[in-house]
C-alpha positions, -999 to 999 in steps of 0.1 A, spaced: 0 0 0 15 34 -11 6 55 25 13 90 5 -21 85 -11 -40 57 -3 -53 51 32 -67 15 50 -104 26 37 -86 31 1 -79 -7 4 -106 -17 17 -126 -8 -6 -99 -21 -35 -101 -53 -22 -141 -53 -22 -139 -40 -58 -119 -66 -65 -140 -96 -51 -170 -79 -72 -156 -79 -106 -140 -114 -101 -178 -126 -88 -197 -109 -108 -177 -94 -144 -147 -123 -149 -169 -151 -160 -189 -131 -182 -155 -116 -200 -153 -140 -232 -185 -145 -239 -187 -104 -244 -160 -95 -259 -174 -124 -287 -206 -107 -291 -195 -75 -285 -221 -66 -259 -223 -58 -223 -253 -76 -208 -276 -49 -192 -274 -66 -156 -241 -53 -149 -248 -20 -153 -271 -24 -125 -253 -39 -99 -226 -16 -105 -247 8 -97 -262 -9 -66 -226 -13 -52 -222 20 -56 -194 26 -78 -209 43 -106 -212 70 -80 -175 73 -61 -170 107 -70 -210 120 -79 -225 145 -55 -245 131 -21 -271 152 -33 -283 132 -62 -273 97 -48 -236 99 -50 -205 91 -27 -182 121 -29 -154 100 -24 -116 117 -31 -101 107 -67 -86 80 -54 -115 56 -51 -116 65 -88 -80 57 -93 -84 19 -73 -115 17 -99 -97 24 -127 -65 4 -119 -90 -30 -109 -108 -29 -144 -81 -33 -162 -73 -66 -146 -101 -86 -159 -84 -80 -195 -110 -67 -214 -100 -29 -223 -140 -26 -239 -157 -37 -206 -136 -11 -184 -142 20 -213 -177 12 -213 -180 13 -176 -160 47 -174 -167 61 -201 -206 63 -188 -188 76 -155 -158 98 -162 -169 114 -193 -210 111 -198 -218 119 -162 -189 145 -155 -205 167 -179 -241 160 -163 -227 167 -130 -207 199 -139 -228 216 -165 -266 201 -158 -290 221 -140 -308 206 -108 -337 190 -130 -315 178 -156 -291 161 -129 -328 146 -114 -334 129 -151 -300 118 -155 -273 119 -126 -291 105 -101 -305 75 -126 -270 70 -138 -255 66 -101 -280 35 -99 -271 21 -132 -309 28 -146 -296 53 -174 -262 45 -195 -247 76 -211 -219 81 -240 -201 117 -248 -206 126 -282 -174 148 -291 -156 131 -321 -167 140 -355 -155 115 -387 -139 147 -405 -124 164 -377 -111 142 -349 -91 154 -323 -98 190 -341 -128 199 -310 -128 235 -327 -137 222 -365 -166 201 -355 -196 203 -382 -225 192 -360 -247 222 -355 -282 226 -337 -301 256 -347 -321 273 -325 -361 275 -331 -381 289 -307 -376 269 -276 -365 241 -293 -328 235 -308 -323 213 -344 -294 192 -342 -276 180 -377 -247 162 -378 -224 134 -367 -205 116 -347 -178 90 -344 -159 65 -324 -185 70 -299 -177 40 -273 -214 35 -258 -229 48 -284 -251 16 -299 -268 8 -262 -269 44 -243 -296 55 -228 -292 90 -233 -260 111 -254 -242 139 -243 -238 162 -278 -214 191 -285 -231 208 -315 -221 244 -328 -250 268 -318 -228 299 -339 -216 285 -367 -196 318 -376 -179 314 -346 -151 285 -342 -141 279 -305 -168 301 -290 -197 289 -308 -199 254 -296 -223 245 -270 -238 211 -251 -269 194 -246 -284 165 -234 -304 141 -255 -328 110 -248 -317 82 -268 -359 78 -285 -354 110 -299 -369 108 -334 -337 113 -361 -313 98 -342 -297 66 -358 -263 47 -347 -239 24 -363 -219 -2 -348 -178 0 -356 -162 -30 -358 -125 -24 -341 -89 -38 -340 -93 -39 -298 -119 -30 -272 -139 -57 -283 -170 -60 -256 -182 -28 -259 -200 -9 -285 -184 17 -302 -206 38 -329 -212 63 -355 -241 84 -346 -262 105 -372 -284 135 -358 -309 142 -385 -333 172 -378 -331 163 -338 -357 183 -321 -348 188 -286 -363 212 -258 -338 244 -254 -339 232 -216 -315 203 -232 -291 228 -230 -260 222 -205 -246 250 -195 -242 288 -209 -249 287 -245 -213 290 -269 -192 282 -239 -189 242 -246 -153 243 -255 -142 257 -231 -164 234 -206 -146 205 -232 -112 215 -222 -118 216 -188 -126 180 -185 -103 167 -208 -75 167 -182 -99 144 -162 -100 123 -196 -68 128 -195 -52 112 -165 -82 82 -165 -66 71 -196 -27 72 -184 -40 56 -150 -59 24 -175 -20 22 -190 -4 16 -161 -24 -4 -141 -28 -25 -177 12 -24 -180 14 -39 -143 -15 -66 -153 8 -77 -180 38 -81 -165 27 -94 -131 17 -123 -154 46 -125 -177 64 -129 -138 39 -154 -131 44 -173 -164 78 -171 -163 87 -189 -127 67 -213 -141 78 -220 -179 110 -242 -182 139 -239 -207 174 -253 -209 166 -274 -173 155 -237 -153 128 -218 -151 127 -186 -176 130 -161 -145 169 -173 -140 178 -161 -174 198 -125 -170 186 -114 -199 144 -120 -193 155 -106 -155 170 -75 -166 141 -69 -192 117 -71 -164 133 -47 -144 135 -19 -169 95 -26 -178 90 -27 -138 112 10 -133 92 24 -161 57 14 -149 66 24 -115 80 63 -126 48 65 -148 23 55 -115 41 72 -95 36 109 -117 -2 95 -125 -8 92 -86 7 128 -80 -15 148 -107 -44 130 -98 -31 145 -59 -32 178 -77 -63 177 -95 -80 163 -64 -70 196 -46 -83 217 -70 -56 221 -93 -57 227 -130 -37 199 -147 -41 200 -179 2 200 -189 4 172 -166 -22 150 -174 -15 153 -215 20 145 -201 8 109 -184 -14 102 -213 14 106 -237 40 88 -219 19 62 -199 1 48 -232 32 47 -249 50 29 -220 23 7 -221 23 -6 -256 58 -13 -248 59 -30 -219 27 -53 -228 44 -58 -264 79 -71 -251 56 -95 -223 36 -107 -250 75 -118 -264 84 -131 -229 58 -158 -238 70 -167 -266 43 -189 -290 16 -186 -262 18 -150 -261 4 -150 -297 -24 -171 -286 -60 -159 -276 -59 -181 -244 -33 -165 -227 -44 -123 -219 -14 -108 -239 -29 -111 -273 -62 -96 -264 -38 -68 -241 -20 -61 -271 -47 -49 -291 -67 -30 -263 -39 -10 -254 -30 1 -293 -60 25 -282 -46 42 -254 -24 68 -279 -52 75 -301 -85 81 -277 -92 113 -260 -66 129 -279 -38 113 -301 0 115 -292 4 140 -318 -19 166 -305 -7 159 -270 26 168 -282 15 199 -295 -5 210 -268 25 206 -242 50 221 -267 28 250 -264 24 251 -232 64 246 -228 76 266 -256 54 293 -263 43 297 -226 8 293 -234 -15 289 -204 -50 268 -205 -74 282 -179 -101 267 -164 -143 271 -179 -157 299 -157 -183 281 -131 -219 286 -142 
């Protein structure tokens, strides 16, 4: 137990976690990832344990638990080696919900928090456009206001529960003559007529549904809107350090699942008349893959300290990203090798491993933009500041 930032109730509660998802997720693992759904029962007993609501406010049936109940959440769903069941279950939390909770109004956070809390409602974040990517500012998706209704038109992509959701969180540009300032949010109930999704079919992430979504003259209720009107990016940016830091805390703890079996696997494998953990050169491997998962956990654990406090960490958490998913792809590519002919096979974790974690550098931001963003930050000095509370 690391004492600097988890306390007796931290584990606890890991090891309760723990006894859940090896009950109650584990034996269900293959059979979704092969049909590439999550049955609907999980959702709920996630959410009568709790843990869709760790950090949620009391108020509307959450915990308010520090970020490090979040971080023991993250870390244990990567361990039952299926990167789609874990992004569908935090996804909903950590990207659909934070929005509800931050920009929602009291009713709207009555239709939808509180609902999601108890696993009754599922949500997806709607951000990614097919001709724009990680380009936020160049989205196309517009809704038009009418009266007191808004008219959405547009789409969306990549959108990982975005096939079963029960409702969709939409950024949309309400000023189309406007680029950063002219993007807003809203909220919108999955039956709403001119909505239609398609289901990708991807390298990795297997179990859980990842879609294209079409908006076709979406009538929604201007209450739908989240927030002040033409502030969404900047409510975007500010929980895209969140995004962020969830995604370089999945690579680690993935990159310690991986090797803590390739250790495993290799006391036990045999070659030459002694196991394959007496060989200097497999030792010496594992200790550079072990020093470079530890330094990465290690900075994840001290930026989600920060951001806990209050802190804007937007440098730092494009900083673990970037360096945690590329540590990761490493480390789980060189234990794959440590197997040898059974890494390459799908009944041993590494293959599945490999291919979940290819994701880790291209969601919630690619490498490349990462880059850019801290170079500006670095270089040119630039400063990100937080959305102004509504």
């Amino acid at each position: 137990m690391n004492s600097m930032y988890f306390t007796e109730e931290h584990e606890a509660f890991r090891q309760s976690f723990k006894n859940f998802l090896q009950k109650e997720v584990v034996p269900f693992i293959d059979k979704w990832e092969k049909n590439g759904t999550i049955e609907p029962f999980i959702w709920k007993k996630f959410g009568e344990m709790g843990y869709f609501g760790l950090n949620s406010p009391v108020e509307y049936g959450g915990l308010g638990l520090d970020i490090f109940y979040t971080v023991i959440f993250l870390e244990e769903l990567q361990k039952v080696n299926s990167g789609g069941f874990a992004a569908a279950m935090w996804a909903h939390t950590y990207l659909a919900m934070t929005h509800v909770a931050a920009e929602g109004d009291d009713k709207i956070k009555v239709t939808y928090l509180t609902p999601s809390i108890h696993g009754e409602k599922i949500g997806c974040l709607c951000i990614t456009e097919p001709f724009g990517g990680s380009d936020v500012a160049g989205m196309r998706t517009t809704a038009i206001k009418k009266g007191n209704t808004y008219v959405i038109n547009g789409s969306k992509t990549f959108i990982t529960n975005g096939v079963y959701s029960d409702y969709l969180v939409v950024t949309a540009k309400t000023d189309v003559t406007s680029k950063n300032k002219g993007i807003s949010i809203f909220i919108i109930d999955r039956e709403a007529k001119g909505i239609s999704s398609t289901k990708l079919d991807k390298l990795g992430w297997r179990a859980s549904d990842t879609a294209e979504i079409a908006f076709d003259n979406v009538v929604i209720p201007s209450k739908n809107l989240m927030g002040e009107e033409g502030k969404g990016f900047s409510y975007i940016m500010s929980h895209f350090a969140l995004e962020r830091l969830v995604m370089g805390i999945n690579a680690h703890a993935r990159a310690e699942y991986a090797l803590d079996y390739a250790i495993q696997y290799m006391s036990e494998r045999q070659a030459f008349g002694k196991t394959l953990n007496k060989f200097q050169a497999l030792r010496h491997k594992v200790a550079d893959m072990a020093s470079e998962i530890e330094m990465c956990k290690e900075f994840n654990y001290s930026v989600a300290k920060r951001l806990n406090d209050g802190q804007y960490v937007v440098k730092e958490a494009s900083m673990s990203k970037l360096l945690s998913t590329k540590m990761a792809d490493k480390v789980i590519y060189e234990c794959l090798q440590l197997l040898g002919g059974y890494g390459y096979m799908e009944d041993y974790p590494m293959a599945r491993l490999l291919r979940d974690s290819r994701l880790g550098p291209i969601g919630g931001g690619t490498s490349e933009i990462l880059r850019e963003i801290i170079a500006k930050m670095v270089i040119d000095k630039k400063e990100y500041k937080p959305a102004t509370k509504i």
